[in-house]
MARVEXMI-215786 format. One record per residue (C-alpha): x, y, z; residue number from 0; residue in three letters. Coordinates in steps of 0.05 Angstrom, whole numbers, plus 5000, padded with zeros to 4 digits. Layout:
{c1 = X, c2 = Y, c3 = Z, k = NUM, r = ALA}
...
//
This chain:
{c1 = 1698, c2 = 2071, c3 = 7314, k = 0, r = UNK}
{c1 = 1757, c2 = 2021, c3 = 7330, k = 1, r = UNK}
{c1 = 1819, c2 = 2013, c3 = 7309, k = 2, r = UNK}
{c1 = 1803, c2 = 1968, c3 = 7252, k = 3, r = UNK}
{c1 = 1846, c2 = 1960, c3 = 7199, k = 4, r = UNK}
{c1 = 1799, c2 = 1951, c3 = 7140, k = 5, r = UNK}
{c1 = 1827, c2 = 1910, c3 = 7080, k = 6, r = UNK}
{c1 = 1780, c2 = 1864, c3 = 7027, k = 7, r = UNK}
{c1 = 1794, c2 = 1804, c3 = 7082, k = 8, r = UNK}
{c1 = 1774, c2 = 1839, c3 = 7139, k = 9, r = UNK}
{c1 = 1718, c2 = 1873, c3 = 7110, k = 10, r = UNK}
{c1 = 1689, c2 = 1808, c3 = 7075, k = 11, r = UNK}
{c1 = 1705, c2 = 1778, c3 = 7144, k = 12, r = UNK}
{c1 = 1660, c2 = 1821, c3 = 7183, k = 13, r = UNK}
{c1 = 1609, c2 = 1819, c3 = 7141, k = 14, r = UNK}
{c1 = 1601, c2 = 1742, c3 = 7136, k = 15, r = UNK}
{c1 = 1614, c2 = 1747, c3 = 7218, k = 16, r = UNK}
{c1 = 1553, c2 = 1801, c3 = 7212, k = 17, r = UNK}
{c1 = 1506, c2 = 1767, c3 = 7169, k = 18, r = UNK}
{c1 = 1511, c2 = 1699, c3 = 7210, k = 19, r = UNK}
{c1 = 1493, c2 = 1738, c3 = 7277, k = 20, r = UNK}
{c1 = 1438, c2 = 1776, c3 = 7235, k = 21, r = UNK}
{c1 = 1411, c2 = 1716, c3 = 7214, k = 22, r = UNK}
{c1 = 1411, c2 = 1683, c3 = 7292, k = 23, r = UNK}
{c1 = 1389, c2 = 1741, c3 = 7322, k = 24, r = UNK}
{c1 = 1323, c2 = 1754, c3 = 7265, k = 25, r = UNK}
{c1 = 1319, c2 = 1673, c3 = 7275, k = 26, r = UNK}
{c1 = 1306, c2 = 1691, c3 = 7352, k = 27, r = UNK}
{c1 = 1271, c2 = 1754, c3 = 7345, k = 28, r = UNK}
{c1 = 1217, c2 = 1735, c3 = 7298, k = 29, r = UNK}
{c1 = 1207, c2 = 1661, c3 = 7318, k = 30, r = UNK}
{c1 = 1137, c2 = 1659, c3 = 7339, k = 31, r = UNK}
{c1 = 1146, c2 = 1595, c3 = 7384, k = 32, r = UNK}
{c1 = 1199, c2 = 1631, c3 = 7418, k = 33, r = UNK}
{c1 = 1254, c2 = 1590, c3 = 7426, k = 34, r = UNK}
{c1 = 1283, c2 = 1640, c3 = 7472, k = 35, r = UNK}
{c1 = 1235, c2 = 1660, c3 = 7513, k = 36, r = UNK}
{c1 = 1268, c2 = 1720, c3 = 7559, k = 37, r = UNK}
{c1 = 1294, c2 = 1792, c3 = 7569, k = 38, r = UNK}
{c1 = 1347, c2 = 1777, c3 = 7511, k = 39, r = UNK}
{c1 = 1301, c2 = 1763, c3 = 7455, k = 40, r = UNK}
{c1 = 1248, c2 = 1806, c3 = 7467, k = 41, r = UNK}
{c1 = 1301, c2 = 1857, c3 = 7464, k = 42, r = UNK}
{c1 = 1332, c2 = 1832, c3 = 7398, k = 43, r = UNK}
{c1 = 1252, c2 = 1830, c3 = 7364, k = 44, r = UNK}
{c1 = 1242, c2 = 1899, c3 = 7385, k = 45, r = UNK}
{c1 = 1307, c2 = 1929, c3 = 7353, k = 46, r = UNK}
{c1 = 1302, c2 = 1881, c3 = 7294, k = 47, r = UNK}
{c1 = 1227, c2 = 1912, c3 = 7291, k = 48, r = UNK}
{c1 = 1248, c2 = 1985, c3 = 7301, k = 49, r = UNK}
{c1 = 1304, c2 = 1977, c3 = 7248, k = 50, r = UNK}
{c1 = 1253, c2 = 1939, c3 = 7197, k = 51, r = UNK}
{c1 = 1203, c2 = 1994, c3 = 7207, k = 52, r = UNK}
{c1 = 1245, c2 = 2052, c3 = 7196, k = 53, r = UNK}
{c1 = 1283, c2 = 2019, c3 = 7131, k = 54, r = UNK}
{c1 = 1204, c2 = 2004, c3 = 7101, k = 55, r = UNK}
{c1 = 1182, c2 = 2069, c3 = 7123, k = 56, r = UNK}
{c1 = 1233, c2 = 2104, c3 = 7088, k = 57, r = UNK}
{c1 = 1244, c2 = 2069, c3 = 7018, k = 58, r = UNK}
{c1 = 1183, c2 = 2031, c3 = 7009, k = 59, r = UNK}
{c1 = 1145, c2 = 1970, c3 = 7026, k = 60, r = UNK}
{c1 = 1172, c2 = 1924, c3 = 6974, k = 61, r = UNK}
{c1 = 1238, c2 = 1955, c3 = 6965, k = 62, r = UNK}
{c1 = 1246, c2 = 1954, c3 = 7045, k = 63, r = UNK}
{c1 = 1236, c2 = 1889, c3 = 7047, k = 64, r = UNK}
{c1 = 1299, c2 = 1876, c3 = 6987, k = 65, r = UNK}
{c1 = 1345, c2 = 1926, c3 = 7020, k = 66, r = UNK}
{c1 = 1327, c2 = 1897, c3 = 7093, k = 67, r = UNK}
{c1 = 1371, c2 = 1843, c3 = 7104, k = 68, r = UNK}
{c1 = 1436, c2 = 1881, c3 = 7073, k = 69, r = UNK}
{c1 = 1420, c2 = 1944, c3 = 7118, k = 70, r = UNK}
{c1 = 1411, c2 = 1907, c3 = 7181, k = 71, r = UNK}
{c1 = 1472, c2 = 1868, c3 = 7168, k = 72, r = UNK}
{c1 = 1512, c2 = 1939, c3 = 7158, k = 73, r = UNK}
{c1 = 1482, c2 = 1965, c3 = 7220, k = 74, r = UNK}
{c1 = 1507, c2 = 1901, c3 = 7263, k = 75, r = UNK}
{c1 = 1570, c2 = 1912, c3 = 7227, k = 76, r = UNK}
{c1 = 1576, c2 = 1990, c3 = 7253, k = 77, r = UNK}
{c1 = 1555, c2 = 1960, c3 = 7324, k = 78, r = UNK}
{c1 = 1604, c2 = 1910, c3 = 7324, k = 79, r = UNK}
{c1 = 1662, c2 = 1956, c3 = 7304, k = 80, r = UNK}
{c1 = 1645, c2 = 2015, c3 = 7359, k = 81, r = UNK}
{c1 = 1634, c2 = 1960, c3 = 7411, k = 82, r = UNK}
{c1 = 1708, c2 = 1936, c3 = 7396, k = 83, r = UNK}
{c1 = 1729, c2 = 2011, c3 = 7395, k = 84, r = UNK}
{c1 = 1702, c2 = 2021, c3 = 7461, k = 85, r = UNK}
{c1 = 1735, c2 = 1959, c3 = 7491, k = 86, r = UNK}
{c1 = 1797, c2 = 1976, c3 = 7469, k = 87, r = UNK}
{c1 = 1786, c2 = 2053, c3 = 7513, k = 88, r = UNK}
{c1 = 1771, c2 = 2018, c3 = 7563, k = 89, r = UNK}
{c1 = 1831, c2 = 1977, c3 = 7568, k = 90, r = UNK}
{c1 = 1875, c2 = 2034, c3 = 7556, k = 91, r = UNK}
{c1 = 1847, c2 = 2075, c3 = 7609, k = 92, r = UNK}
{c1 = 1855, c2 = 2011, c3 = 7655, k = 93, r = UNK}
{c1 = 1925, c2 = 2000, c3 = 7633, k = 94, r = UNK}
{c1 = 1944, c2 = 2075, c3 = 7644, k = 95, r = UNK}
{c1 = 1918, c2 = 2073, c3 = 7719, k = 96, r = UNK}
{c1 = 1949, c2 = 2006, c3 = 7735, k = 97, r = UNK}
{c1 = 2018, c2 = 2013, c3 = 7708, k = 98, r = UNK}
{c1 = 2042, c2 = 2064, c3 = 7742, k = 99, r = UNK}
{c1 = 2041, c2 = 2100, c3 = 7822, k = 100, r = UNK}
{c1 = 2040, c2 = 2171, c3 = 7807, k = 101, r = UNK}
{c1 = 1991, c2 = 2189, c3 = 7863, k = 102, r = UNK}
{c1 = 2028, c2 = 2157, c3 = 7916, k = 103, r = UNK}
{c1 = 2100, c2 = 2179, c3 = 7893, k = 104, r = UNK}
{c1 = 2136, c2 = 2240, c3 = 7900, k = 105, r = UNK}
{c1 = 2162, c2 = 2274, c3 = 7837, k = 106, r = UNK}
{c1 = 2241, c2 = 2262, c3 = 7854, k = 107, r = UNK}
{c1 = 2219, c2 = 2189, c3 = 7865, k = 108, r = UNK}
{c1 = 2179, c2 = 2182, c3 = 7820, k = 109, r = UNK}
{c1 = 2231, c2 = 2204, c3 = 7771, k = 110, r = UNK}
{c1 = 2282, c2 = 2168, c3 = 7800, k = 111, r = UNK}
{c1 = 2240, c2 = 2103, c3 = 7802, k = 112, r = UNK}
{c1 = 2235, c2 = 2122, c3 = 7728, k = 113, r = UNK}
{c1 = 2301, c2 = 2126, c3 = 7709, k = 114, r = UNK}
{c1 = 2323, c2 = 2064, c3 = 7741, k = 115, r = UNK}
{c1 = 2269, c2 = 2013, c3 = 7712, k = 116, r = UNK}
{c1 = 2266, c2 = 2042, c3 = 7646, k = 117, r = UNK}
{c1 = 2326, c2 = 2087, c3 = 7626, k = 118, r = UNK}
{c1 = 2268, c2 = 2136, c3 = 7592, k = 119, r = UNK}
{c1 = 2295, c2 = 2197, c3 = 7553, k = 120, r = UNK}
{c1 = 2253, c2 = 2247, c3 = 7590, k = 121, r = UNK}
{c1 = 2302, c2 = 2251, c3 = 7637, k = 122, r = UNK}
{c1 = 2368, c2 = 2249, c3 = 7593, k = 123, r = UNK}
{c1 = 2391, c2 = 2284, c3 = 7531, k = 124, r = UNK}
{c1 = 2446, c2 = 2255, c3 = 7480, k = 125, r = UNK}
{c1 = 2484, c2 = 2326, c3 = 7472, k = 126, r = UNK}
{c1 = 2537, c2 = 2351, c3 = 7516, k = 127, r = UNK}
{c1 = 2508, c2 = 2417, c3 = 7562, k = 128, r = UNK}
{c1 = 2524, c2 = 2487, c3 = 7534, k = 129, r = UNK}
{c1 = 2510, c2 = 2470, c3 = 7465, k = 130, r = UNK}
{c1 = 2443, c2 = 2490, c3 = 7418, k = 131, r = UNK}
{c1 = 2415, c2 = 2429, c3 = 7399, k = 132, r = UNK}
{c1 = 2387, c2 = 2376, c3 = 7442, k = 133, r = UNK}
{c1 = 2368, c2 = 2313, c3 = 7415, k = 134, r = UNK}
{c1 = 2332, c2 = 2261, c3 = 7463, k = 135, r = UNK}
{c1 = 2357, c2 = 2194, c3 = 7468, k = 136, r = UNK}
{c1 = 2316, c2 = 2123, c3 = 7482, k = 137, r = UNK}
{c1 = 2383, c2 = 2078, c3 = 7494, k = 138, r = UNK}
{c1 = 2414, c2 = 2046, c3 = 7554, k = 139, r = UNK}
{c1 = 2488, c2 = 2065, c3 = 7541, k = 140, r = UNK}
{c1 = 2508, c2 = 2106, c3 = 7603, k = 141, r = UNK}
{c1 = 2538, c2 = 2165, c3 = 7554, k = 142, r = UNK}
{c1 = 2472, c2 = 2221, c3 = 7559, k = 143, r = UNK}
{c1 = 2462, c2 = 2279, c3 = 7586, k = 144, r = UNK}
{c1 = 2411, c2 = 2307, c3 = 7635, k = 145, r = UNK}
{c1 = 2355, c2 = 2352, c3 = 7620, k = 146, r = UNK}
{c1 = 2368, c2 = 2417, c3 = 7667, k = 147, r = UNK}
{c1 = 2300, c2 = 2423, c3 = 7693, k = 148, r = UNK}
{c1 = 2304, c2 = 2339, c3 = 7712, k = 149, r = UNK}
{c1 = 2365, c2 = 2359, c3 = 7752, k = 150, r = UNK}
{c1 = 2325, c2 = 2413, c3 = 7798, k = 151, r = UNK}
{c1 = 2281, c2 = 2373, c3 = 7797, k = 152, r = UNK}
{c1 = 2317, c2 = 2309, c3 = 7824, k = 153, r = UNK}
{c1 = 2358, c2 = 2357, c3 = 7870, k = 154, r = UNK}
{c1 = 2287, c2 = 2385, c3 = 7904, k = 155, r = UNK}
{c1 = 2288, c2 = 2314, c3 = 7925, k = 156, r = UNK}
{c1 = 2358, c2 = 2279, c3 = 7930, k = 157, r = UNK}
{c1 = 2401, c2 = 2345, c3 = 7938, k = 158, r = UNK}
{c1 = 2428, c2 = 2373, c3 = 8001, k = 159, r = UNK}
{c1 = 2474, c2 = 2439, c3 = 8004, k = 160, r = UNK}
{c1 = 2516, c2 = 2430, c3 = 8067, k = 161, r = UNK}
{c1 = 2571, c2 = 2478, c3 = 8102, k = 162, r = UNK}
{c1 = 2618, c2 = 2423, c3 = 8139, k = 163, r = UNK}
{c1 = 2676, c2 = 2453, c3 = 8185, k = 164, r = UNK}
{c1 = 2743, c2 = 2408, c3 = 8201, k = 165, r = UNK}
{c1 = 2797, c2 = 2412, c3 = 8243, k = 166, r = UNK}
{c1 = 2847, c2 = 2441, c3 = 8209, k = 167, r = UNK}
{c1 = 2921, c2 = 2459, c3 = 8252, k = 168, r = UNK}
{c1 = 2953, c2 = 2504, c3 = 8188, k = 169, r = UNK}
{c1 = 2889, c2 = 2541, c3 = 8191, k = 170, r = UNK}
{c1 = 2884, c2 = 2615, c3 = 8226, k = 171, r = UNK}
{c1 = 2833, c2 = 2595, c3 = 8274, k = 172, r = UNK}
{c1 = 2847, c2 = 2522, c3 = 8271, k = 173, r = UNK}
{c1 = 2778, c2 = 2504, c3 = 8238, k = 174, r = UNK}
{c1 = 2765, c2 = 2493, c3 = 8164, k = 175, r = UNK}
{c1 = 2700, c2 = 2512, c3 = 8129, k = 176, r = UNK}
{c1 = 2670, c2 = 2474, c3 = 8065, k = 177, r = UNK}
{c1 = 2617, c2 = 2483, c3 = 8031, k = 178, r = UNK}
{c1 = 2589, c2 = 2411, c3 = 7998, k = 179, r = UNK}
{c1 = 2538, c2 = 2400, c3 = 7942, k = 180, r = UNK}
{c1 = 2516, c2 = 2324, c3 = 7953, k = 181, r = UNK}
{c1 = 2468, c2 = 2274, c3 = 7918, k = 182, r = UNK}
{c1 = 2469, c2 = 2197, c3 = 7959, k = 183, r = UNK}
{c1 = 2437, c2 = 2149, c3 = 7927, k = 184, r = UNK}
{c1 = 2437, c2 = 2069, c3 = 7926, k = 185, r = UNK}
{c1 = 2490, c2 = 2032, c3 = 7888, k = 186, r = UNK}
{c1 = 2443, c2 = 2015, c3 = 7836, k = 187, r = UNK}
{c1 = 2438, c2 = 2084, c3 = 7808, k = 188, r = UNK}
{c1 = 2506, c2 = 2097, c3 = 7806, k = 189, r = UNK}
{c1 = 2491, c2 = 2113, c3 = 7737, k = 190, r = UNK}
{c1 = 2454, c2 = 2161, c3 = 7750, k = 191, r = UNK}
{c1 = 2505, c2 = 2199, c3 = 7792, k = 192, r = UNK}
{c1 = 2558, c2 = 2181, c3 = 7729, k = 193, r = UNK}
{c1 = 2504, c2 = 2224, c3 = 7684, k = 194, r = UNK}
{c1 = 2506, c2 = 2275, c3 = 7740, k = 195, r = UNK}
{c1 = 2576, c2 = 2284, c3 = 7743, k = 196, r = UNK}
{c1 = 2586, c2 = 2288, c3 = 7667, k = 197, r = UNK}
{c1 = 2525, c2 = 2336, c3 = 7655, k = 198, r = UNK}
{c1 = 2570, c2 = 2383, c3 = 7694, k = 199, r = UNK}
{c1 = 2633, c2 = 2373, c3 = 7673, k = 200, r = UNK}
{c1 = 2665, c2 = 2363, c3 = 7753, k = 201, r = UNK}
{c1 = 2651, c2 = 2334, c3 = 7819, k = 202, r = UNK}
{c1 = 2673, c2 = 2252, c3 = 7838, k = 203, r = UNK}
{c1 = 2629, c2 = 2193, c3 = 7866, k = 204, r = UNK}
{c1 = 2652, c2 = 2170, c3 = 7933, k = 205, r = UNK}
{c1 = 2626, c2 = 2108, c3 = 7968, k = 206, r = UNK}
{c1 = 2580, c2 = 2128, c3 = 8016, k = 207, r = UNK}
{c1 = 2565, c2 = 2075, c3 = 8069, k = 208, r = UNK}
{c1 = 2557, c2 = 2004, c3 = 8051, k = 209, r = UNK}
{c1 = 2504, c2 = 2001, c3 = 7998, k = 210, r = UNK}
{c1 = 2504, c2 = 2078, c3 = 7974, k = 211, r = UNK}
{c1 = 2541, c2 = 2119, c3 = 7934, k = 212, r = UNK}
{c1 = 2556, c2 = 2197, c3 = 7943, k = 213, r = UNK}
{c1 = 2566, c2 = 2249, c3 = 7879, k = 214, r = UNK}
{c1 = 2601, c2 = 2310, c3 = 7919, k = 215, r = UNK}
{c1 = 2621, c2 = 2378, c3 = 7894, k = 216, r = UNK}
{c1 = 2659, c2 = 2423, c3 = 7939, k = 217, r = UNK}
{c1 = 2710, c2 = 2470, c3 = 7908, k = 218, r = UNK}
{c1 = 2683, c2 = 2541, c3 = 7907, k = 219, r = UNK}
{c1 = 2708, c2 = 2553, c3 = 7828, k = 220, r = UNK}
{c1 = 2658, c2 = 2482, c3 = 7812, k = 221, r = UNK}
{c1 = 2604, c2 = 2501, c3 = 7865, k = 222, r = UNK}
{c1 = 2601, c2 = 2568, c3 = 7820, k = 223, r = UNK}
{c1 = 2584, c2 = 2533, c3 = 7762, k = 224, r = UNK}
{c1 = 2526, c2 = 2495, c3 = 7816, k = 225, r = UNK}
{c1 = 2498, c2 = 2559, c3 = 7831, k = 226, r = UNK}
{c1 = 2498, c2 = 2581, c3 = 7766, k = 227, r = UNK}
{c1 = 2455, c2 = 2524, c3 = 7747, k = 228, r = UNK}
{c1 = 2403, c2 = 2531, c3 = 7800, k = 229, r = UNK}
{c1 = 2399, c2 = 2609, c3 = 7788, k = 230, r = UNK}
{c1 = 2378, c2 = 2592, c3 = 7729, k = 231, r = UNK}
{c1 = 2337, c2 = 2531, c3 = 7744, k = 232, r = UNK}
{c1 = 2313, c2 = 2554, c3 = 7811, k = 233, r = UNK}
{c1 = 2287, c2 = 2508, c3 = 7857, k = 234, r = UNK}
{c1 = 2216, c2 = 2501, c3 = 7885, k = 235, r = UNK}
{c1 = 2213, c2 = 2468, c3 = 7956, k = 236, r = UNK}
{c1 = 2238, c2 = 2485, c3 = 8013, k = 237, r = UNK}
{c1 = 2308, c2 = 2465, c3 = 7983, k = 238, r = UNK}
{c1 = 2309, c2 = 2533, c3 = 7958, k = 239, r = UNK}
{c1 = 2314, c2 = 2565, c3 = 8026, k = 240, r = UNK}
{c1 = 2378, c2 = 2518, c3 = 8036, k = 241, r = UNK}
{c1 = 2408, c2 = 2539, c3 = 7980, k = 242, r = UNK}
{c1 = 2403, c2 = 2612, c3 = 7988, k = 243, r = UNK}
{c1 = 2443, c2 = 2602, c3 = 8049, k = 244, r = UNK}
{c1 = 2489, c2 = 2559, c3 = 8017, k = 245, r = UNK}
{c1 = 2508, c2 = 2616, c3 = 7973, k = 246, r = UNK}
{c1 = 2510, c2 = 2663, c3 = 8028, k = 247, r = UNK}
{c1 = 2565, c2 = 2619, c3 = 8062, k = 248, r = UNK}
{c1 = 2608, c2 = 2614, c3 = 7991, k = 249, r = UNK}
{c1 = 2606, c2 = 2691, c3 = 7980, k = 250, r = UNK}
{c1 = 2626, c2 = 2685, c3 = 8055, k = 251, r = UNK}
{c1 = 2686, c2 = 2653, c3 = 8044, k = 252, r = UNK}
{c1 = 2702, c2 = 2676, c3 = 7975, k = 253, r = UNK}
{c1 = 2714, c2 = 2745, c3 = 8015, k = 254, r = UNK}
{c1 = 2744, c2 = 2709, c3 = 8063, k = 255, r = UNK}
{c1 = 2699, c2 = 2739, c3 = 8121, k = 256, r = UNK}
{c1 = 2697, c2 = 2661, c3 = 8143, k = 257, r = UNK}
{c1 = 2767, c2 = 2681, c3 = 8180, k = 258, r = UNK}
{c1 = 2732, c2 = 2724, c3 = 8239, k = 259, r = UNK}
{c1 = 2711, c2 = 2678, c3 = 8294, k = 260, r = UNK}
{c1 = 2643, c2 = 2721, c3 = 8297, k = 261, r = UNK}
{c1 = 2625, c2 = 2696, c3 = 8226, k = 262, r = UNK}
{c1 = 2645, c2 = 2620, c3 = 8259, k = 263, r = UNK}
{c1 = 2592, c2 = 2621, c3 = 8313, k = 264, r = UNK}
{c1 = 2538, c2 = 2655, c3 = 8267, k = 265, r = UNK}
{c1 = 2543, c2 = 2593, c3 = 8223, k = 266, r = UNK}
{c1 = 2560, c2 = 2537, c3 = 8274, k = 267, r = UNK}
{c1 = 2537, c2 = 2555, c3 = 8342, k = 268, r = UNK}
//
């Protein structure tokens, strides 16, 4: 049925509301000059017939004819109520298809778009990382946490593992490798990036261009604590492959094999 929320006003409601269209619609059924002469009331005769026949059929003649009225009035009451039931489905399942893009978004988009119209708690938890419980939060202050799996997620889309190499004089060779862990986005998620930042505990925001703004790690004893996050929250696109080399290059220079110029060239040439 609907979602009707039956009290002694709404139920004597509906069934004045019932008994008023009974009485129009048996008025119109059973009128023998036929006011209404088309497809409507020869529809309405026929069920007010059918419904008649089976109430007289099944108590009696003269008792069908006492407990008529108050059935038929029940039944158009029953009708009414699923018809409003159904309406209401309806516009649900409307609602649900129009208020969002799911189709024609990608997940890190669509997760992003998310975040910045609506601040929703599936993406962000209220307790700091590394501890038990994890309560989700539904407010707009900028002090949550992200959900680990949200972050592999977001990164499959917004992340990029980079090795970058500078000129460096004091160097041996001259050349300095680092290895970056970046997410750019637009100003307007800055927030975002904040969340980001203190989900791990490290890493700064840099402007990045005129209307963007850059969350970089790069400091192999804080790009451990990266890696140990997407070890355990592996990601599933081709991302992964990048990362995988990513790690290569910081076990690279952790051993300090970056030094030879033969590791150089297999990396940048």
């Amino acid at each position: 049925g609907g979602n009707l929320h039956l009290s002694l006003t709404n139920i004597g409601f509906y069934l004045i509301t019932g008994g008023l269209i009974t009485l129009i619609l048996s008025l119109v059924a059973t009128n023998y000059n036929k006011l209404v002469s088309n497809n409507w009331s020869i529809a309405q005769e026929s069920l007010y017939v059918t419904i008649h026949n089976i109430v007289t059929n099944q108590i009696n003649a003269i008792n069908g004819q006492i407990y008529f009225p108050f059935i038929y009035t029940l039944f158009v009451f029953i009708l009414i109520n699923n018809l409003i039931g159904m309406v209401n489905g309806c516009l649900r399942i409307l609602f649900l298809f129009n208020s969002n893009d799911l189709c024609s978004c990608s997940q890190a988009a669509w997760t992003k778009k998310l975040y910045s119209s609506y601040s929703y708690s599936a993406i962000a938890t209220k307790t700091a990382p590394h501890k038990n419980k994890t309560r989700y939060s539904f407010n707009n202050k900028n002090t949550f946490y992200l959900n680990p799996d949200y972050i592999t997620g977001f990164v499959d889309g917004e992340g990029c593992f980079t090795l970058s190499i500078f000129k460096a004089s004091r160097r041996l060779l001259g050349w300095q490798i680092k290895p970056i862990f970046s997410i750019s986005l637009h100003n307007k998620d800055i927030k975002l990036l904040e969340a980001m930042q203190r989900t791990f505990g490290l890493g700064k925001i840099y402007k990045h261009g005129n209307d963007s703004m850059q969350y970089r790690v790069s400091s192999l004893s804080n790009l451990q604590i990266i890696t140990e996050h997407f070890d355990k929250y592996p990601l599933i696109t081709q991302k992964q492959a990048d990362y995988l080399l990513f790690k290569q290059a910081m076990d690279t220079i952790r051993n300090k094999e970056h030094l030879s110029l033969t590791v150089l060239f297999r990396y940048f040439l």
